[in-house]
C-alpha positions, 0 to 999 in steps of 0.5 A, spaced: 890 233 259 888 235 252 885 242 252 880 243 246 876 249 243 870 248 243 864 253 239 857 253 244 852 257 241 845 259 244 840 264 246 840 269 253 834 272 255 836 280 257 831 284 259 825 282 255 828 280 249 832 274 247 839 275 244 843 269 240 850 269 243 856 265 240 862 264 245 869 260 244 872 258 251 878 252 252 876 246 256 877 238 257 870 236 255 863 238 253 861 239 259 866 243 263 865 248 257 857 249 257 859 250 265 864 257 263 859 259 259 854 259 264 859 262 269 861 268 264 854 269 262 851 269 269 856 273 272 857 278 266 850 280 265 847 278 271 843 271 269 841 266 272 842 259 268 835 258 267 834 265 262 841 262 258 840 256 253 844 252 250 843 250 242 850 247 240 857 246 243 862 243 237 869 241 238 873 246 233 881 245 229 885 251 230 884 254 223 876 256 226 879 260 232 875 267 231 877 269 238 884 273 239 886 271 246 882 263 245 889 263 239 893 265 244 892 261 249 891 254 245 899 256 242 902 256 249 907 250 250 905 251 258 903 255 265 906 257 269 902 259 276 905 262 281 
């Protein structure tokens, strides 16, 4: 299985305004990376699906990695789940 990064930016209604958002998550395939950032939104601030819109998801290299933790992750040889 090969793990990409993937760059999804969009907007999310909190309260009565919308706020843009850019998230970097790891996942197979477009569509399991649109599902974590639904997954993190909603259950962080409380939003369902429908107030969080989805404008881009791009594939990026490593050298683009913004995120700490997502760097960290992409450099592990493997996991080890107990």
């Amino acid at each position: 299985m090969n793990v990409k990064v993937y760059r999804i930016k969009g907007t999310m209604r909190i309260k009565d305004t919308w706020q843009k958002f850019t998230i970097e998550v790891t996942a197979t395939k477009p569509s399991e990376a649109i599902e974590k950032v639904y997954s993190n939104l909603g259950s962080r601030h409380k939003l369902p699906r429908n107030l969080i819109r989805i404008e881009s998801i791009k594939e990026i290299p490593i050298e683009e990695i913004k995120r700490r933790d997502v760097m960290q992750l992409v450099k592990l040889d493997k996991i080890v789940i107990l």
